[in-house]
C-alpha positions as a Markdown table, in Angstrom:
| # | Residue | x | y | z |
|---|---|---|---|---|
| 1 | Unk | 20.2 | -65.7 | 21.2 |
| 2 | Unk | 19.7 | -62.9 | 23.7 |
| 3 | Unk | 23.1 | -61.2 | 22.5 |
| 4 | Unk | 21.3 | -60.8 | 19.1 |
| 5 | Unk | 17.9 | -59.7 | 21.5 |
| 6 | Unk | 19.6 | -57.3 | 22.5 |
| 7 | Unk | 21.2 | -55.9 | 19.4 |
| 8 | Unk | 17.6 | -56.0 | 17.5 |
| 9 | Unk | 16.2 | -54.0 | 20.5 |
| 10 | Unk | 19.5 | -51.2 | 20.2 |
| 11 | Unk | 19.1 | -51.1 | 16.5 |
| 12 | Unk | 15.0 | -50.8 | 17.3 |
| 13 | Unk | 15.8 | -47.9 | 20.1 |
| 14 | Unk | 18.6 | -46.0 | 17.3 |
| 15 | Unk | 15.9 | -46.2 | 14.5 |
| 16 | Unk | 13.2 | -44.4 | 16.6 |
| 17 | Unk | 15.5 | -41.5 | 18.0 |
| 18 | Unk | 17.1 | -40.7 | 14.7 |
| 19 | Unk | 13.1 | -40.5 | 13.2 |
| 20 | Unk | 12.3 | -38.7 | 16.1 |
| 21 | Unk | 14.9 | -36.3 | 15.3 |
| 22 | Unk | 14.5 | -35.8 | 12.1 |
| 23 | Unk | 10.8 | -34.9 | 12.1 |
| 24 | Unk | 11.9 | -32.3 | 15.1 |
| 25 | Unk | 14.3 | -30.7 | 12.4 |
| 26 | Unk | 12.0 | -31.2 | 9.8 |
| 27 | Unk | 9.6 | -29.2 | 12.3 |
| 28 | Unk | 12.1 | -26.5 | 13.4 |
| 29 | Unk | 12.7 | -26.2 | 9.3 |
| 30 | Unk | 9.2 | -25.2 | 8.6 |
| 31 | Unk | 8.7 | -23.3 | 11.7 |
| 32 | Unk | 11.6 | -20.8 | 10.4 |
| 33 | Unk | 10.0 | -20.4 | 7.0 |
| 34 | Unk | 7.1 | -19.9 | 8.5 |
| 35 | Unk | 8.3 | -17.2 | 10.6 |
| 36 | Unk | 10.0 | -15.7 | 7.9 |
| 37 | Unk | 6.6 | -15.2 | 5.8 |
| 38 | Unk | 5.5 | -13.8 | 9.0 |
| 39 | Unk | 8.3 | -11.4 | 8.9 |
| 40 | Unk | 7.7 | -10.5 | 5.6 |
| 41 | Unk | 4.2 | -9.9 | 6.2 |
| 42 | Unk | 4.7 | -7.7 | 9.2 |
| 43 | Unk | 7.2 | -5.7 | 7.5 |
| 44 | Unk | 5.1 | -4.9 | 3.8 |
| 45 | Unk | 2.3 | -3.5 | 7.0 |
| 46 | Unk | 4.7 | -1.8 | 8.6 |
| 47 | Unk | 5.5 | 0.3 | 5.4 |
| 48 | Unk | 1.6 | 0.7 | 4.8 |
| 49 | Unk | 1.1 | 1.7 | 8.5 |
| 50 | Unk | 3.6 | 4.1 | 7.9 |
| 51 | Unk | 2.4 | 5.5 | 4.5 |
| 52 | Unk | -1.1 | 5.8 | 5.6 |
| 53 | Unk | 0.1 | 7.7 | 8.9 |
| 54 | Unk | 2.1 | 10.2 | 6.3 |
| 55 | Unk | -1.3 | 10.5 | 4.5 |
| 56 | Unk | -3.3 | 11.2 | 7.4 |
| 57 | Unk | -1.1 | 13.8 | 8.7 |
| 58 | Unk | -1.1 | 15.4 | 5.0 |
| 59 | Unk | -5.2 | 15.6 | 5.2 |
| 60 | Unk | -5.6 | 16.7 | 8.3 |
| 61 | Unk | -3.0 | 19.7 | 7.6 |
| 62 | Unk | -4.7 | 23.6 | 6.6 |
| 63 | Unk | -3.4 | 23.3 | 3.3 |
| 64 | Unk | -4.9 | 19.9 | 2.1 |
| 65 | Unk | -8.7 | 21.3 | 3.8 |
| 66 | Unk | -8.0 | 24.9 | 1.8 |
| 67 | Unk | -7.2 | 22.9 | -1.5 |
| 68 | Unk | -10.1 | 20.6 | -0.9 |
| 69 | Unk | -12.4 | 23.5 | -0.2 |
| 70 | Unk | -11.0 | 25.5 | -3.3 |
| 71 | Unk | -10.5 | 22.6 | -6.1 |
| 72 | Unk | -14.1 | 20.5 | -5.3 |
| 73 | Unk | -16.0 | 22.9 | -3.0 |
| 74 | Unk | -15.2 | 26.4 | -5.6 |
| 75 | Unk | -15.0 | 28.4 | -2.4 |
| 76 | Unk | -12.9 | 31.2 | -2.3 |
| 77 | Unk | -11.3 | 33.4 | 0.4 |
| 78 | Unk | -12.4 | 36.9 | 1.4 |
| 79 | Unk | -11.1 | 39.4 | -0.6 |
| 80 | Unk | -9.9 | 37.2 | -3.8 |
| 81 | Unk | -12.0 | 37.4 | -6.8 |
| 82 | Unk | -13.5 | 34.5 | -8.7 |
| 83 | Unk | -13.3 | 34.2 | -12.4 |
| 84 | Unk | -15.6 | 31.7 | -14.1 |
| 85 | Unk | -14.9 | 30.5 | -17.2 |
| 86 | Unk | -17.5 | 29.4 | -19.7 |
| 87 | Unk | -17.6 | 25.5 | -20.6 |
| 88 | Unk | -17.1 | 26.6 | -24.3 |
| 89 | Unk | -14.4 | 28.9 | -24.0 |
| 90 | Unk | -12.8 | 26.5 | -21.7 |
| 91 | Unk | -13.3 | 23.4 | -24.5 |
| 92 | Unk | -12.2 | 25.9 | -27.1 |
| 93 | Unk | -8.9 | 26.4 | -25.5 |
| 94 | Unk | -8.0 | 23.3 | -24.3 |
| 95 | Unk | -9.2 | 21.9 | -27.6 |
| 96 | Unk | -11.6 | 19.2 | -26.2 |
| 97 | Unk | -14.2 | 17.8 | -28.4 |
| 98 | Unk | -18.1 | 18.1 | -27.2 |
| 99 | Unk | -18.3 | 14.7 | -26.4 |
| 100 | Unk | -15.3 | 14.1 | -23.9 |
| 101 | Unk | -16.2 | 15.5 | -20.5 |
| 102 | Unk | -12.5 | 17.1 | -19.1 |
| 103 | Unk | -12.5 | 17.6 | -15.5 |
| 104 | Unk | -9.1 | 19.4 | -14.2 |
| 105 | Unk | -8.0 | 20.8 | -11.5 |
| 106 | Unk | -8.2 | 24.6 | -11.4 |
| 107 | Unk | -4.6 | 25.5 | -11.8 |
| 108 | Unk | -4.0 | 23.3 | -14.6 |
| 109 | Unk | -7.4 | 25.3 | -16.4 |
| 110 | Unk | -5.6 | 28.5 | -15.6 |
| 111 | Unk | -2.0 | 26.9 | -16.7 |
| 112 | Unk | -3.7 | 26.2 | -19.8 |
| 113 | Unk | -5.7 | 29.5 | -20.6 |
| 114 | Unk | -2.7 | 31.9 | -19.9 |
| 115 | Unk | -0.2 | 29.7 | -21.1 |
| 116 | Unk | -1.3 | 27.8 | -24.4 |
């Protein structure tokens, strides 16, 4: 009677360690695909970081201010001459009807005026 005690309580102690362990692997399982979102995560911001760095150091160049000053602003540097086009001659030669409202950028108006 106490030999089969004893093997109840061994079978009693095995059965709790092996579902001990296996909820600690189950654990250590979803802890690495966890981490491994993270991972992803970290890495897709990384690449935005870096893109919006590249784009910051584009807009706060000379060149993008100039553009930005030319293209929206219509200023104009000393010494250069500014042309205006009429809205009608414009429409007429980029062959927009009266109703659509065409906003481009001013080399691609003068793209289209010289070269039709």
């Amino acid at each position: 009677m106490v030999k089969k005690a004893a093997l109840i309580l061994i079978i009693l102690v095995i059965l709790i360690v092996a579902y001990n362990l296996i909820n600690q692997i189950r654990e250590a399982t979803q802890s690495g695909e966890r981490l491994s979102q993270a991972a992803d995560v970290v890495y897709k911001l990384e690449i935005k970081n870096k893109k919006l760095k590249e784009e910051l150091t584009a807009i706060q160049s000379l060149e993008y201010l100039e553009e930005i000053a030319r293209n929206r602003l219509g200023l104009f540097k000393k010494g250069e001459t500014v042309v205006v086009i009429p809205e009608e001659k414009l429409k007429m030669v980029l062959g927009a009807s009266s109703s659509a409202q065409v906003r481009l950028p001013n080399w691609l108006g003068w793209l289209k005026v010289f070269f039709k």
